[in-house]
KEGUVEX-772742 format. One record per atom (N, C-alpha, C): residue number from 0; chain; atom name; x, y, z. Coordinates in pm, 1 decimal. Layout:
BEGIN
R  nr kette atom        x        y        z
R NUM     A   CA        X        Y        Z
...
// end
This chain:
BEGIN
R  nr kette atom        x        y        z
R   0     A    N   9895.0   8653.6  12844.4
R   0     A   CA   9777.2   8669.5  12761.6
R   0     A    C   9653.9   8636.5  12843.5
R   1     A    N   9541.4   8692.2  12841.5
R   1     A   CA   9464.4   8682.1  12865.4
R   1     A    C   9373.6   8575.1  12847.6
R   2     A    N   9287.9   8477.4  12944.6
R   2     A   CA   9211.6   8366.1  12924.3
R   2     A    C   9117.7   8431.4  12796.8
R   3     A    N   9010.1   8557.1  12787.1
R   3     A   CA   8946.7   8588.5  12727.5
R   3     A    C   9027.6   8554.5  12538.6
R   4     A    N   8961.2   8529.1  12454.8
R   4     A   CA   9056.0   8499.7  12306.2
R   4     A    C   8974.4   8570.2  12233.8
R   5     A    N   8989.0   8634.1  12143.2
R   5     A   CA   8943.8   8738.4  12010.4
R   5     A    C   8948.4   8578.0  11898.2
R   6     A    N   8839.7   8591.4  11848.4
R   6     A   CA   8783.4   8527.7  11687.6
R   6     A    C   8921.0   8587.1  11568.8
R   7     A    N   8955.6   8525.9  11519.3
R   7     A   CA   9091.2   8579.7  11407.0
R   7     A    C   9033.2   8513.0  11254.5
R   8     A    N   9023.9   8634.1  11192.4
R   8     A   CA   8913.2   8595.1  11076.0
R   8     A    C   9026.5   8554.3  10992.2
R   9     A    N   8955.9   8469.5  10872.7
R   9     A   CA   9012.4   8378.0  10753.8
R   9     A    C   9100.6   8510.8  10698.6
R  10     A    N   9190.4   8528.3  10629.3
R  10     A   CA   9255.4   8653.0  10533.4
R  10     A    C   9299.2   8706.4  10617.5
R  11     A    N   9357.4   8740.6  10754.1
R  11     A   CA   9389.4   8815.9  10828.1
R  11     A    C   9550.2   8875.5  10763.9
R  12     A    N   9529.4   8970.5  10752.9
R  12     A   CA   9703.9   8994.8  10674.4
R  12     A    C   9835.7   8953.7  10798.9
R  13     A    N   9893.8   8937.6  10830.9
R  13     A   CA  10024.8   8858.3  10908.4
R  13     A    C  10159.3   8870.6  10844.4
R  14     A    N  10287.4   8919.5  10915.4
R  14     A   CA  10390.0   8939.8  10919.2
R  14     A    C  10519.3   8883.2  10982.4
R  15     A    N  10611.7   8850.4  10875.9
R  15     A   CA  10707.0   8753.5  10949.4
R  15     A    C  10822.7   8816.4  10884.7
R  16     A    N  10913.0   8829.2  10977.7
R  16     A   CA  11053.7   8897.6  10939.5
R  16     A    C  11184.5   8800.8  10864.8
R  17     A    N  11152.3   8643.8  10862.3
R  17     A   CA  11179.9   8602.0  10732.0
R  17     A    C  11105.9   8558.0  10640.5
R  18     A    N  10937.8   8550.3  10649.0
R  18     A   CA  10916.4   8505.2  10529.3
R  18     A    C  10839.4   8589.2  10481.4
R  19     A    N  10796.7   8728.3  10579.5
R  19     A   CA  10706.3   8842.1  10490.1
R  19     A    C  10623.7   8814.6  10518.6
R  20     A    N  10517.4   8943.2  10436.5
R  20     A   CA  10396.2   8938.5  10401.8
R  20     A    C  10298.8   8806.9  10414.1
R  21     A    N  10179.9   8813.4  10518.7
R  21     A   CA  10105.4   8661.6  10471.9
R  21     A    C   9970.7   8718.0  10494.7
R  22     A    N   9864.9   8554.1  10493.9
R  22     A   CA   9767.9   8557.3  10534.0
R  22     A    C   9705.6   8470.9  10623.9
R  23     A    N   9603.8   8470.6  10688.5
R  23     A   CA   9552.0   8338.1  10707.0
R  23     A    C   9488.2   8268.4  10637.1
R  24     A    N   9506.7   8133.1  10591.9
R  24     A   CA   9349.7   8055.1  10509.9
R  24     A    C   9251.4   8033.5  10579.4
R  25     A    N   9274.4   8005.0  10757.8
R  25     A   CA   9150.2   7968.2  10803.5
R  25     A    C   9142.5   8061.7  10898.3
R  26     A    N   9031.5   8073.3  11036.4
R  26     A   CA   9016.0   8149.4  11101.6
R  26     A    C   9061.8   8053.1  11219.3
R  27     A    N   9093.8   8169.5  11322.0
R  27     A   CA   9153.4   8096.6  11493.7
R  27     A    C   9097.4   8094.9  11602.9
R  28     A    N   8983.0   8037.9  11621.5
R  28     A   CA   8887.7   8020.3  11754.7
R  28     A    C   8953.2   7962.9  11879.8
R  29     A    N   9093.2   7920.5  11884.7
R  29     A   CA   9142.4   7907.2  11995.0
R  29     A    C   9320.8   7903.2  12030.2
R  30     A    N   9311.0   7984.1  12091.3
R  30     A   CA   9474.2   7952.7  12106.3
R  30     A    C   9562.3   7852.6  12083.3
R  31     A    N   9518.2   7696.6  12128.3
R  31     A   CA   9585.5   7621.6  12137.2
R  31     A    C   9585.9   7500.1  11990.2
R  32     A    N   9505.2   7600.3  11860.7
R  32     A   CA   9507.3   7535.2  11779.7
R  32     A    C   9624.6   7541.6  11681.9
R  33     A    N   9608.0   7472.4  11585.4
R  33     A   CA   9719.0   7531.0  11421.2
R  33     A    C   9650.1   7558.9  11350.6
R  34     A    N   9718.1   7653.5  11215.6
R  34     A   CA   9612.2   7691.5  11164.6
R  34     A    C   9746.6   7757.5  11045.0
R  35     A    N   9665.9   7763.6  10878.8
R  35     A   CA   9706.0   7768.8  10767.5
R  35     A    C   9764.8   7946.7  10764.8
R  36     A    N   9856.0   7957.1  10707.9
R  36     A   CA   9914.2   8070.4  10711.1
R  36     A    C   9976.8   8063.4  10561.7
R  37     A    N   9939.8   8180.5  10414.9
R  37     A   CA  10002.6   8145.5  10278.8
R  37     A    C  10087.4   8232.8  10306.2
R  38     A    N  10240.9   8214.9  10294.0
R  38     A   CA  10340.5   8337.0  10256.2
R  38     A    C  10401.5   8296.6  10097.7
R  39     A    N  10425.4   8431.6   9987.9
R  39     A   CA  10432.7   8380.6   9915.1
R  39     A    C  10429.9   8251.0   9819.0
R  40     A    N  10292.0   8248.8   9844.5
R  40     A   CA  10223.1   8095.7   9741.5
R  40     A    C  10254.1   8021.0   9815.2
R  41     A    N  10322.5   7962.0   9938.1
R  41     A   CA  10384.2   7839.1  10044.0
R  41     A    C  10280.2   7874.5  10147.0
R  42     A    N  10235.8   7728.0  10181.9
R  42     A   CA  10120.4   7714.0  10275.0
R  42     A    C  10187.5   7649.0  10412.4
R  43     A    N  10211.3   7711.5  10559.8
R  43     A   CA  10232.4   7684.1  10626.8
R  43     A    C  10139.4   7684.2  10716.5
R  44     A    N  10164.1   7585.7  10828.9
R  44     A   CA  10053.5   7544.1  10966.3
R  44     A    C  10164.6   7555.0  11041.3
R  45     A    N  10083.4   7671.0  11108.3
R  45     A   CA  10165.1   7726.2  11254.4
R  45     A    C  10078.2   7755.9  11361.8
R  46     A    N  10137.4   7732.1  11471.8
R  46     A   CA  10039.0   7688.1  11593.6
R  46     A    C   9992.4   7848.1  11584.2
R  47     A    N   9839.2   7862.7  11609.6
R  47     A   CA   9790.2   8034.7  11640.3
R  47     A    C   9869.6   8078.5  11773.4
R  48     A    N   9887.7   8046.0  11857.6
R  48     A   CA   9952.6   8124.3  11964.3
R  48     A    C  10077.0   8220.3  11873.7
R  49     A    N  10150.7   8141.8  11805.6
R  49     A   CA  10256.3   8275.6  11747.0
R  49     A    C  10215.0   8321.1  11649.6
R  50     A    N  10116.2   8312.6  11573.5
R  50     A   CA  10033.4   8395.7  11485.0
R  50     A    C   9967.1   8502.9  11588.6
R  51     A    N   9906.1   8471.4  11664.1
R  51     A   CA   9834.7   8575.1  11780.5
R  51     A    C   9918.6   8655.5  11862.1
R  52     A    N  10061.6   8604.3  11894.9
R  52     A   CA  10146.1   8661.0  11955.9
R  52     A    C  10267.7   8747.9  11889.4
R  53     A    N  10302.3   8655.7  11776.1
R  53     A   CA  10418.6   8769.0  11690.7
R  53     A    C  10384.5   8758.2  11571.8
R  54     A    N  10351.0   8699.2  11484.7
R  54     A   CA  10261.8   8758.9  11352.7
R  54     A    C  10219.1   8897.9  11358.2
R  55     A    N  10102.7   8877.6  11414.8
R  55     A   CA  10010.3   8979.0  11420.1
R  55     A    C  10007.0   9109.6  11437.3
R  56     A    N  10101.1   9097.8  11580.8
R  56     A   CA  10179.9   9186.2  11631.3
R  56     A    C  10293.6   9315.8  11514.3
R  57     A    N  10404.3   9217.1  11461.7
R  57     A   CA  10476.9   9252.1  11390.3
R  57     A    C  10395.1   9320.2  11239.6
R  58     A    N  10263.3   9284.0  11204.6
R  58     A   CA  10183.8   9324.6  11070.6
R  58     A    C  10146.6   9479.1  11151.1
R  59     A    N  10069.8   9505.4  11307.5
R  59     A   CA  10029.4   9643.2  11286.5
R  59     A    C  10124.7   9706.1  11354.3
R  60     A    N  10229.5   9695.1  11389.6
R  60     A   CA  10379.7   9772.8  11397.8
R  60     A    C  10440.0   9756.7  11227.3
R  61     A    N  10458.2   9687.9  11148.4
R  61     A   CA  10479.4   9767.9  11016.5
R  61     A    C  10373.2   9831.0  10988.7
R  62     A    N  10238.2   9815.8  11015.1
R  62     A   CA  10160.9   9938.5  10918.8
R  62     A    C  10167.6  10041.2  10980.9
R  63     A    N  10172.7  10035.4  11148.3
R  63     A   CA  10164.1  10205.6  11194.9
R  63     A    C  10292.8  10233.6  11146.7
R  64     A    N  10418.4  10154.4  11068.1
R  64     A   CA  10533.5  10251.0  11048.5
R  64     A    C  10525.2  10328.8  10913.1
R  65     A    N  10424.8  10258.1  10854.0
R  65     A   CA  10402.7  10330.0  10702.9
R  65     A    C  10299.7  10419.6  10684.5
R  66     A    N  10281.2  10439.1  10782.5
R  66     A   CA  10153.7  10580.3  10811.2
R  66     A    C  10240.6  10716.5  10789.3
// end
């Protein structure tokens, strides 16, 4: 990954292959933070690196599959 980091806004939709569908509650100004993630009504804190790395990832590979 690149030193350069992209801003990851509050609501970001996010994808997890066991717990589904999510969001973010807060936004991710740095890689090496944690940060609130709701999947079905359950509020988890997961470090942003795997929100930035396979979350994210896995949300626009399911949407380009439903195109």
């Amino acid at each position: 990954m690149s030193k350069e980091f992209k801003v990851i806004q509050p609501t970001t939709t996010v994808y997890c292959k066991e717990r589904g569908e999510g969001w973010t509650l807060t936004g991710i100004t740095s890689i090496d933070e944690h940060t609130s993630v709701m999947f079905d009504g359950v509020r988890y804190t997961l470090p942003a690196r795997e929100i930035v790395e396979v979350l994210l990832p896995q949300q626009l590979e399911r949407e380009k599959n439903q195109q």
